[in-house]
N, CA and C atoms as an extended XYZ file, in Angstrom:
486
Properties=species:S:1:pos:R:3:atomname:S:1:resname:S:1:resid:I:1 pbc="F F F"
N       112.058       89.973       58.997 N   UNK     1
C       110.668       89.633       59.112 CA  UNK     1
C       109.802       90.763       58.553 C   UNK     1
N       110.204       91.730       58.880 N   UNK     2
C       109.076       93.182       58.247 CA  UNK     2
C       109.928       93.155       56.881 C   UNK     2
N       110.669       93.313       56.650 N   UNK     3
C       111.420       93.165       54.964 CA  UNK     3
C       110.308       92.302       53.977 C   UNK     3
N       110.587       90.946       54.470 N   UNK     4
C       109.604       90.013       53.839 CA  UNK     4
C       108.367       89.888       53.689 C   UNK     4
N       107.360       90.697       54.449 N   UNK     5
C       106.269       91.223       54.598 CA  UNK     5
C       105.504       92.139       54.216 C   UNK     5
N       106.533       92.917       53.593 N   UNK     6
C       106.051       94.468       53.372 CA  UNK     6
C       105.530       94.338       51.926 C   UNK     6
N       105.999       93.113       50.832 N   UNK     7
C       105.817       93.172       49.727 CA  UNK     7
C       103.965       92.802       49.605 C   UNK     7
N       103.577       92.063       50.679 N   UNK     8
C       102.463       91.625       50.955 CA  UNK     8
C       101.633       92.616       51.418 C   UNK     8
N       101.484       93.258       52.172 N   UNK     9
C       101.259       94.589       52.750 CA  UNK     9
C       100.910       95.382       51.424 C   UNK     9
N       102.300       95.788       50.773 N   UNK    10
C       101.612       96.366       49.649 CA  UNK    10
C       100.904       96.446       48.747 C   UNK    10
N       100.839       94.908       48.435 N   UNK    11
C        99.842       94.619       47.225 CA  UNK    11
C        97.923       94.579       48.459 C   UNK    11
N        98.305       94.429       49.423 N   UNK    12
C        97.146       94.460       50.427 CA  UNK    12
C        96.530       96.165       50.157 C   UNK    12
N        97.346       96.962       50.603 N   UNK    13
C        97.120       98.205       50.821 CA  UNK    13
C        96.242       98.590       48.783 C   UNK    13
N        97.401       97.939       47.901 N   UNK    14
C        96.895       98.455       46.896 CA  UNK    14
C        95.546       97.805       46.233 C   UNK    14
N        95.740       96.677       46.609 N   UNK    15
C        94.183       95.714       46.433 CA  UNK    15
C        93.005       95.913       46.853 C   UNK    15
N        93.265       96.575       47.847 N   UNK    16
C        91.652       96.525       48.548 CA  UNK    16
C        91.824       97.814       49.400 C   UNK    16
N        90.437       98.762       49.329 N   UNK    17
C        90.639       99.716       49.980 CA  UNK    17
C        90.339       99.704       51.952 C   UNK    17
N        89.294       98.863       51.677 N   UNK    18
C        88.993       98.407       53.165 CA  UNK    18
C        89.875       97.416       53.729 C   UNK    18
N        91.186       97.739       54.086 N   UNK    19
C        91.955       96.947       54.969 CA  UNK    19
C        91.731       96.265       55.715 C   UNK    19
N        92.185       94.785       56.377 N   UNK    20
C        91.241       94.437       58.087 CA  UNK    20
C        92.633       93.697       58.376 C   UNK    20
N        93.252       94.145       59.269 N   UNK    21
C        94.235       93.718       59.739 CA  UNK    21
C        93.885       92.244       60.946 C   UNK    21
N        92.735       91.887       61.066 N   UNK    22
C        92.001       91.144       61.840 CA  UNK    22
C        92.299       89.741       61.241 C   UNK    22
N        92.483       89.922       59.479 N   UNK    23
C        92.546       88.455       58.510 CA  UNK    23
C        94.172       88.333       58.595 C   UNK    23
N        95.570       89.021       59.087 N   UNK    24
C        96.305       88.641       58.836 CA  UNK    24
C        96.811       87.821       60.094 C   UNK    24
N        98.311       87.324       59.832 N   UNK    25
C        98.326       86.164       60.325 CA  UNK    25
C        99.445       87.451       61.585 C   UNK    25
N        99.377       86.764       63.047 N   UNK    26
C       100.124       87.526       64.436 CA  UNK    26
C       101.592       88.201       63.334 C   UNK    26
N       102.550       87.648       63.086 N   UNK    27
C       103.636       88.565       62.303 CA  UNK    27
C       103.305       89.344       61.322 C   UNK    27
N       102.438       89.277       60.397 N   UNK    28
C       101.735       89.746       59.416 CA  UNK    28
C       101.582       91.556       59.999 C   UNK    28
N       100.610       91.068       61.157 N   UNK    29
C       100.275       91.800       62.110 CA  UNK    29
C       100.890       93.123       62.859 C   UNK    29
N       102.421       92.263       63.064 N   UNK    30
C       103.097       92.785       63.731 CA  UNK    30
C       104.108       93.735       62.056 C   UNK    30
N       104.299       93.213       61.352 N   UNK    31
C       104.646       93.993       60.499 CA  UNK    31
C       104.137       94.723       60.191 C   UNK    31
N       102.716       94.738       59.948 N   UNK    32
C       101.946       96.249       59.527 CA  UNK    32
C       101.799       97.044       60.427 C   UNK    32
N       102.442       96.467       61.742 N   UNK    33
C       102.197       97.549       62.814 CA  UNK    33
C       103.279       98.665       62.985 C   UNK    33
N       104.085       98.013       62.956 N   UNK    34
C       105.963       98.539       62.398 CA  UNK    34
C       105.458       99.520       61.402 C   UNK    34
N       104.919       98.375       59.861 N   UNK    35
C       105.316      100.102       59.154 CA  UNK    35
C       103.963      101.021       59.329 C   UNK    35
N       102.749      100.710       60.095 N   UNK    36
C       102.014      101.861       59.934 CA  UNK    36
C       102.335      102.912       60.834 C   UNK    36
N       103.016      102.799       62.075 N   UNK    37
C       103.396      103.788       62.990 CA  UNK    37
C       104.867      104.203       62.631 C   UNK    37
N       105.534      103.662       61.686 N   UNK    38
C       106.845      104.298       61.027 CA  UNK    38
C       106.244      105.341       60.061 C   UNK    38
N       105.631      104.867       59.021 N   UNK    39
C       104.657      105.821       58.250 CA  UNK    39
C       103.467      106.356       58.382 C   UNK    39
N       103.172      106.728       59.497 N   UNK    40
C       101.953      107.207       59.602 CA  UNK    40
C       100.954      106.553       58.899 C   UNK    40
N       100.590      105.795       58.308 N   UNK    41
C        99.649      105.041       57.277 CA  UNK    41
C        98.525      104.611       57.978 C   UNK    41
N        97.731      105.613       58.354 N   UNK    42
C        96.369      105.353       59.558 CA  UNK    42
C        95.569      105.574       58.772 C   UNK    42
N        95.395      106.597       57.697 N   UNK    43
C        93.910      106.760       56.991 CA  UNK    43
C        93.174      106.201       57.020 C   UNK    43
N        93.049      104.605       56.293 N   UNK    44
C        92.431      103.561       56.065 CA  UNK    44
C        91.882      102.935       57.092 C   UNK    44
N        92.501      103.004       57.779 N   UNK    45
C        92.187      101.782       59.254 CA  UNK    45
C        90.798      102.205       59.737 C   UNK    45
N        90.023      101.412       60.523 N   UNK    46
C        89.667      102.171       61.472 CA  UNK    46
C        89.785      102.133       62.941 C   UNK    46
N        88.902      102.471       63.833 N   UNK    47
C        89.590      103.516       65.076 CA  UNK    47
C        89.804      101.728       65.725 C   UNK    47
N        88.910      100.859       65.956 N   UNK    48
C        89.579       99.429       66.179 CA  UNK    48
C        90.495       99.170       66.114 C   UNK    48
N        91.016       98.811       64.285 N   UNK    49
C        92.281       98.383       64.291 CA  UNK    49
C        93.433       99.533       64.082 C   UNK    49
N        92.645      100.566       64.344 N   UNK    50
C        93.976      101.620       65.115 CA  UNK    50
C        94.489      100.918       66.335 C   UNK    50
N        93.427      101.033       66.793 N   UNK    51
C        94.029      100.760       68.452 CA  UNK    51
C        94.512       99.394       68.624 C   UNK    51
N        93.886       98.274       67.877 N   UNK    52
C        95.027       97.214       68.331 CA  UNK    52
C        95.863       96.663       67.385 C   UNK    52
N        96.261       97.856       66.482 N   UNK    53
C        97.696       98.008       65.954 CA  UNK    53
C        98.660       98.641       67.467 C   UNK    53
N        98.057       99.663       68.022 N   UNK    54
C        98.933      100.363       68.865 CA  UNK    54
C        98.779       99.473       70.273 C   UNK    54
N        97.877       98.614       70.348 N   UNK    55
C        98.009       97.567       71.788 CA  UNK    55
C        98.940       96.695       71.616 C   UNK    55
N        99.059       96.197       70.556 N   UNK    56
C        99.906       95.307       69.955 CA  UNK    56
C       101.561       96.017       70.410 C   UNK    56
N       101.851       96.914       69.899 N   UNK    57
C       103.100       97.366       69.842 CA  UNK    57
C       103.254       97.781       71.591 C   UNK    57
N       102.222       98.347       72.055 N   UNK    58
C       102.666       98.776       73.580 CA  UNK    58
C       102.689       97.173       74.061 C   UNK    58
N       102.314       96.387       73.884 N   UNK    59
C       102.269       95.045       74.796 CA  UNK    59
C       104.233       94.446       74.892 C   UNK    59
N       104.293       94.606       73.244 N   UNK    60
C       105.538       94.718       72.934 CA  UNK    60
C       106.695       95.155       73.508 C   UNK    60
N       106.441       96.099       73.859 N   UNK    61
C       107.472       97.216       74.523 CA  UNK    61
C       107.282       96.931       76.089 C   UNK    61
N       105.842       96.509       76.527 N   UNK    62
C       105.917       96.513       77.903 CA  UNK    62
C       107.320       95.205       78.109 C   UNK    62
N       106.547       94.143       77.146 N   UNK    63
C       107.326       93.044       77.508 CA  UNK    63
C       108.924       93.086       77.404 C   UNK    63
N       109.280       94.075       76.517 N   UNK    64
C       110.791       94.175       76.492 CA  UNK    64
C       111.138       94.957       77.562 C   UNK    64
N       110.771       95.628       78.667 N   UNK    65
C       110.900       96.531       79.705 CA  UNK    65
C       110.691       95.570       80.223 C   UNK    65
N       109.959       94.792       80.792 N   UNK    66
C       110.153       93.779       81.818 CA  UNK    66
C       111.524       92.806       81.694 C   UNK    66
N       111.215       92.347       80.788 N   UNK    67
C       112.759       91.682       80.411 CA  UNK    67
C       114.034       92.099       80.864 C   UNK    67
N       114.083       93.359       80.194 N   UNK    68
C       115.050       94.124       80.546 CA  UNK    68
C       115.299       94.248       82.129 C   UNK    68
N       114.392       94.706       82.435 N   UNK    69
C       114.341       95.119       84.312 CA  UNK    69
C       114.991       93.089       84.537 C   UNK    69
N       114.217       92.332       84.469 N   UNK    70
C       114.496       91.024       84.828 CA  UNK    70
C       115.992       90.841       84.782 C   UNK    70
N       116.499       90.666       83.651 N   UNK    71
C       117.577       90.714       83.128 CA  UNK    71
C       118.900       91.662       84.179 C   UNK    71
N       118.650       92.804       84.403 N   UNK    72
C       119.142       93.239       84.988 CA  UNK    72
C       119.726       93.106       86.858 C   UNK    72
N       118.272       92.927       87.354 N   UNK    73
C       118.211       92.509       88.290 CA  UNK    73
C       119.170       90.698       88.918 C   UNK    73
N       118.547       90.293       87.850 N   UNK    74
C       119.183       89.026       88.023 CA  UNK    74
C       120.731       89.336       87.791 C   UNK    74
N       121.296       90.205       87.272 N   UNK    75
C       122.884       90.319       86.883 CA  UNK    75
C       123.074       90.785       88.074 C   UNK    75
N       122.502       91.521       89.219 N   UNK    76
C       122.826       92.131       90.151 CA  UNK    76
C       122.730       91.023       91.014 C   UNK    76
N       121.848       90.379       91.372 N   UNK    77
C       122.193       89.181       91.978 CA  UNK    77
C       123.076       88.569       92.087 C   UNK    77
N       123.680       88.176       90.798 N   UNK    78
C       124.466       87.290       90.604 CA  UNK    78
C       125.684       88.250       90.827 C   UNK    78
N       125.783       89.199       90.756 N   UNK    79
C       127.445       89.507       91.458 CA  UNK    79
C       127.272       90.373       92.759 C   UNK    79
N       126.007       90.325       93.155 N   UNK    80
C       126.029       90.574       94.996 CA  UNK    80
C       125.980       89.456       95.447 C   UNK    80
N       126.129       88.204       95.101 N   UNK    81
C       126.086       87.137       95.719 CA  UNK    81
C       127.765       86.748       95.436 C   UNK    81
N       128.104       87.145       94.414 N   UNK    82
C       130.056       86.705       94.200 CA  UNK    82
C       130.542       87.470       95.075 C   UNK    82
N       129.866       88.740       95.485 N   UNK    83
C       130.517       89.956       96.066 CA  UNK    83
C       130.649       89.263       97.658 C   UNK    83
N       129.462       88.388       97.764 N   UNK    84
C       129.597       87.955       99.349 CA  UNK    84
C       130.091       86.718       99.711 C   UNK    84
N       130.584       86.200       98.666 N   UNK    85
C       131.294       84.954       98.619 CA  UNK    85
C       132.426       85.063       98.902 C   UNK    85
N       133.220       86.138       98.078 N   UNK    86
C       134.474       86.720       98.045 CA  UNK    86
C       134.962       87.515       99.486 C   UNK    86
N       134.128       88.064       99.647 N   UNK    87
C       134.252       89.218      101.124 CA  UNK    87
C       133.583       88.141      101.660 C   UNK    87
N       133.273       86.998      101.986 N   UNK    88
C       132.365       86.581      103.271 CA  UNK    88
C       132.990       86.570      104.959 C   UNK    88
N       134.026       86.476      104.835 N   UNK    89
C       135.293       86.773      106.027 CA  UNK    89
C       135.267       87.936      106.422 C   UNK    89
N       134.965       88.812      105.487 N   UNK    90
C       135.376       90.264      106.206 CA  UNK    90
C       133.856       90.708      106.405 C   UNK    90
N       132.670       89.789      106.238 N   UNK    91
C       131.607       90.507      106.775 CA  UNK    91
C       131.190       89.760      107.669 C   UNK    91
N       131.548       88.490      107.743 N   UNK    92
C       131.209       87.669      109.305 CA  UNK    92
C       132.057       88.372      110.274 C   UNK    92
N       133.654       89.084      109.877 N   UNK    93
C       134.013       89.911      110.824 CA  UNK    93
C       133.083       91.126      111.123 C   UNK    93
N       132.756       91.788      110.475 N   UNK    94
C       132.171       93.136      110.368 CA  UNK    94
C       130.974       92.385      111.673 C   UNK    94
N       129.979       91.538      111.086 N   UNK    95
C       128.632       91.189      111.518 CA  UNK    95
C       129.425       90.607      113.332 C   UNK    95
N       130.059       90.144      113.731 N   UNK    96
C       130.649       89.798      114.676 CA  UNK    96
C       130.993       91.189      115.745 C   UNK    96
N       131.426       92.185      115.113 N   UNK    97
C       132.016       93.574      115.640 CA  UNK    97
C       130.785       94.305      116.249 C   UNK    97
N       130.044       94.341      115.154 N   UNK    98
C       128.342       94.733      115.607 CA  UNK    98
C       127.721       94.424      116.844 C   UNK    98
N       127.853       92.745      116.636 N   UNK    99
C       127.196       92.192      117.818 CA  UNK    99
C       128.146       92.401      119.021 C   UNK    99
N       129.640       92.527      119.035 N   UNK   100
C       129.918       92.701      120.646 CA  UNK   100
C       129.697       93.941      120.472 C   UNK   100
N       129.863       95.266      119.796 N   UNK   101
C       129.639       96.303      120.375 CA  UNK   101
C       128.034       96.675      120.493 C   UNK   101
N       127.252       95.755      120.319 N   UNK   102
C       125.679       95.964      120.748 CA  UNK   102
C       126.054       95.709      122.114 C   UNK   102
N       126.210       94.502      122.288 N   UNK   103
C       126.116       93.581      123.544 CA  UNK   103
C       127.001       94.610      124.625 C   UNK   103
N       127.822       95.716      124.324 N   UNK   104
C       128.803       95.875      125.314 CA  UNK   104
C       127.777       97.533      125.792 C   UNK   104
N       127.152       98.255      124.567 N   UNK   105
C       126.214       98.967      124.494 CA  UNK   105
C       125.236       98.818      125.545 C   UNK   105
N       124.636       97.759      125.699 N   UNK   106
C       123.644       97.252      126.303 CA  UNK   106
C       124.372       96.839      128.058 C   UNK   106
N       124.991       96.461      127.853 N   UNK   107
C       125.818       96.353      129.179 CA  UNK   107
C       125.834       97.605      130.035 C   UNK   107
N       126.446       98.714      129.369 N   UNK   108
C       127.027      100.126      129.636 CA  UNK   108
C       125.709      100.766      130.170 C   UNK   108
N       124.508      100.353      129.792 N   UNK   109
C       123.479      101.032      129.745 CA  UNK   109
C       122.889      101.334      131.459 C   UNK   109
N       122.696      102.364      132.317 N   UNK   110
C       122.382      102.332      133.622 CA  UNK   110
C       120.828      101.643      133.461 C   UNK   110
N       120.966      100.446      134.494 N   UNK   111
C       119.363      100.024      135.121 CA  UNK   111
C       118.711      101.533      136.282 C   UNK   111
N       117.313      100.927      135.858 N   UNK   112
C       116.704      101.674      136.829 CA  UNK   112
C       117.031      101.789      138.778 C   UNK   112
N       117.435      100.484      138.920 N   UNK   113
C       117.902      100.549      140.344 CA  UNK   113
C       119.360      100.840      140.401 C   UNK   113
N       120.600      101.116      139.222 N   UNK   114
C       121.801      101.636      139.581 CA  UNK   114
C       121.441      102.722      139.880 C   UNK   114
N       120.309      103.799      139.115 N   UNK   115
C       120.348      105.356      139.427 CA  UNK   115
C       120.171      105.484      140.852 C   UNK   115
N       120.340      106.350      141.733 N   UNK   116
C       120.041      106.613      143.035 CA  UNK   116
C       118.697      107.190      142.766 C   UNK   116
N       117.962      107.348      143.457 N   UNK   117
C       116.914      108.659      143.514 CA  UNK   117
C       117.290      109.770      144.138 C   UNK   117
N       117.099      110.791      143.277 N   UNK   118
C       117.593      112.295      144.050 CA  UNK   118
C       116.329      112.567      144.450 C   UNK   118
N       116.441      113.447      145.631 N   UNK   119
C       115.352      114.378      146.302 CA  UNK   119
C       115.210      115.286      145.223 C   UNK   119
N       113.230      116.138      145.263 N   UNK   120
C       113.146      116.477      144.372 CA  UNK   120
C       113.541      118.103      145.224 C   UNK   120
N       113.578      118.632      143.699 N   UNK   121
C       113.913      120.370      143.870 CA  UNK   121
C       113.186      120.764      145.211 C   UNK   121
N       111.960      120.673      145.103 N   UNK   122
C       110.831      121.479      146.048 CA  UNK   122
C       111.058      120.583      147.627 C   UNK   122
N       111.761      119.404      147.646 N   UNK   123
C       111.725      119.322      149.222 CA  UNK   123
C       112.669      119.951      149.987 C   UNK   123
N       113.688      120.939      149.793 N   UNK   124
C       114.826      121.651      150.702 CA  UNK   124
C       114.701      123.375      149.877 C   UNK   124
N       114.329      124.045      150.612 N   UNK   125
C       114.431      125.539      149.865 CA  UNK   125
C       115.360      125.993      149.912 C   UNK   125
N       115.862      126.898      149.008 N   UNK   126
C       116.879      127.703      148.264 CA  UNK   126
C       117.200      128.312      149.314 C   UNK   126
N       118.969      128.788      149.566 N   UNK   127
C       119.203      129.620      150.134 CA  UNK   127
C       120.200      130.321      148.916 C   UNK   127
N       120.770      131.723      149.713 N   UNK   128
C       121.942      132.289      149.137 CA  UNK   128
C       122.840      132.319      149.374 C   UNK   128
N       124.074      131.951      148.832 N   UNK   129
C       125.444      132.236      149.788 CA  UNK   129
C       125.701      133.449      149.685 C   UNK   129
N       126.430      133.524      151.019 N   UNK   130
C       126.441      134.747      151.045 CA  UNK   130
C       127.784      135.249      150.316 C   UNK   130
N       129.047      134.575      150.000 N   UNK   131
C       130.236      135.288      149.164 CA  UNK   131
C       129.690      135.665      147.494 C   UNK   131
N       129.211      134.226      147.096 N   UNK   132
C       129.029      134.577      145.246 CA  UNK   132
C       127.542      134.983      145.513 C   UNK   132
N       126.787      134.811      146.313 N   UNK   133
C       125.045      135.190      145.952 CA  UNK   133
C       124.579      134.335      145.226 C   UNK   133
N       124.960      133.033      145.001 N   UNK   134
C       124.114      132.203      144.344 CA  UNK   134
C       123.435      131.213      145.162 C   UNK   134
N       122.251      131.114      144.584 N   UNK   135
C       121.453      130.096      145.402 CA  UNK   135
C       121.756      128.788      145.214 C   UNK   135
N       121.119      128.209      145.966 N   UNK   136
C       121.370      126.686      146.202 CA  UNK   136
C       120.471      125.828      146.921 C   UNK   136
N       120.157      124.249      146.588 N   UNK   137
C       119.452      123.911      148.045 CA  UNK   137
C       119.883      123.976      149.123 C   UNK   137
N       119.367      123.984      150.148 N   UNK   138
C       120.354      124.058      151.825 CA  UNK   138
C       120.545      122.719      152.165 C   UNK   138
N       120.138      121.790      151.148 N   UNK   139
C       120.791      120.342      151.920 CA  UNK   139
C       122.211      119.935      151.365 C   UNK   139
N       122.513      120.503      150.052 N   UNK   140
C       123.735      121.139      149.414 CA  UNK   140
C       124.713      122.087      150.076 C   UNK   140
N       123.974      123.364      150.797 N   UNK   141
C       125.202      124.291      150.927 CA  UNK   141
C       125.809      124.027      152.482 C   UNK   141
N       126.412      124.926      152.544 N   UNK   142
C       127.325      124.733      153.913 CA  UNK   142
C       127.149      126.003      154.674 C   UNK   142
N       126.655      125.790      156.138 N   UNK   143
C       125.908      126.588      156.779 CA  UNK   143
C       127.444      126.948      157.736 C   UNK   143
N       127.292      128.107      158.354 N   UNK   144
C       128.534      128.600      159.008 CA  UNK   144
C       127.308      129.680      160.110 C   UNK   144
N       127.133      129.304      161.023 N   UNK   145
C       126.428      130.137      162.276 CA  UNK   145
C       125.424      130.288      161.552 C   UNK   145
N       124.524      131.796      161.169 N   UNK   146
C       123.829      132.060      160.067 CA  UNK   146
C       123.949      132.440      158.850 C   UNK   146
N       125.266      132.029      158.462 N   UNK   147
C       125.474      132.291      156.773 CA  UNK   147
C       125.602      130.998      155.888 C   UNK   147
N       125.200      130.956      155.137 N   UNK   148
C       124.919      129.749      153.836 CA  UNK   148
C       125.978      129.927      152.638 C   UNK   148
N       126.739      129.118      152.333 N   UNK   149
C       127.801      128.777      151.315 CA  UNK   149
C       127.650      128.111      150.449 C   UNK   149
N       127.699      128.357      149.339 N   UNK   150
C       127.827      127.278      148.184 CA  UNK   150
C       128.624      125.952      147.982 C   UNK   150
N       129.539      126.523      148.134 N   UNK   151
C       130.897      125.446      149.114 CA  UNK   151
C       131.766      125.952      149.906 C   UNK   151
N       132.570      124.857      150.102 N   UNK   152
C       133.963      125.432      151.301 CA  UNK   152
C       134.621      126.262      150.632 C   UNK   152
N       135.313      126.134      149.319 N   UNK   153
C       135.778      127.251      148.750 CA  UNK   153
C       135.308      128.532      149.071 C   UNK   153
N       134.227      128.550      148.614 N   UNK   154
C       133.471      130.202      148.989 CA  UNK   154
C       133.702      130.432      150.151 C   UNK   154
N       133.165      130.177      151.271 N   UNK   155
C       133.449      129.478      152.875 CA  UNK   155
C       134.578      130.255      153.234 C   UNK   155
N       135.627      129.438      152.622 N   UNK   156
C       137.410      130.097      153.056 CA  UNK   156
C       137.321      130.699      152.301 C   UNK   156
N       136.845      131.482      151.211 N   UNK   157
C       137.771      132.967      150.595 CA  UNK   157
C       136.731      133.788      150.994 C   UNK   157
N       135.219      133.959      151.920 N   UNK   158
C       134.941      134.482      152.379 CA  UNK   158
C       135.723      135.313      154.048 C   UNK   158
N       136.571      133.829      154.821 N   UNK   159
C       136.653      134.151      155.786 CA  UNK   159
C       138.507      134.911      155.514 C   UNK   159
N       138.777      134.521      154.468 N   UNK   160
C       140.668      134.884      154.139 CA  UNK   160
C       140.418      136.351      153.598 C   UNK   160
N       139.454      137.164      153.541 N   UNK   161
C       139.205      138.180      153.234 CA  UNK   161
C       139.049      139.205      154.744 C   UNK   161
N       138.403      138.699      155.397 N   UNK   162
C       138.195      139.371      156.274 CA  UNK   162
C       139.422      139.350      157.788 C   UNK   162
């Protein structure tokens, strides 16, 4: 198409100095657009049909980038959809596995009335035992006459000592 065109073009270019790319016909068009941005051949023009020589060609290009993207996309479709045709067994398994281990998730989960309520810190004050010295609440430790234990352990290796 620009081959066959160009002979026209030239006798254009050499015929007349005021070019108007406005009188030729859309391919015409599109050929002088080809070779004026292959050859630089802007002198003549002016800043108009500069620019929609170069709208012309970007419209061009947009449209082959869309295409392309289209084109592509749709190929991806079409074999993520073979892909789930083929595997559809092993993802209704998969999608099946999910849901009991949600459901068993949700099961496992403590309600508000399984928790007990603990007493808070501040209603029983700290004592110390007296073998390790660590404190404790006193509704926790283990009282022996006036001494306070952490546990029975402590308790008996306090009293197997003495």
């Amino acid at each position: 198409m620009f081959l066959g065109s160009l002979p026209l073009l030239v006798t254009a270019f050499a015929v007349s100095d005021s070019f108007n790319p406005s009188n030729l016909k859309f391919s015409e068009k599109r050929a002088h657009c080809r070779f004026a941005t292959r050859f630089f051949i802007f002198d003549h023009l002016s800043n108009s049909a500069k620019c929609s020589i170069l709208r012309i060609r970007r419209i061009k290009i947009m449209e082959w980038i869309f295409w392309i993207f289209l084109g592509l996309f749709a190929i991806s479709l079409i074999s993520s959809a073979i892909t789930a045709y083929r595997y559809r067994k092993q993802i209704q398994a998969a999608w099946m596995m999910y849901r009991a281990f949600r459901q068993m998730k949700q099961k496992s989960k403590p309600t508000a009335r399984d928790i007990p309520e603990k007493a808070a810190a501040s209603d029983s004050p700290l004592v110390r035992c007296s073998k390790c010295q660590k404190w404790t609440p006193q509704d926790g430790a283990v009282k022996l006459k006036s001494n306070f234990f952490c546990s029975h352990q402590c308790m008996e290796q306090s009293f197997a000592r003495n």
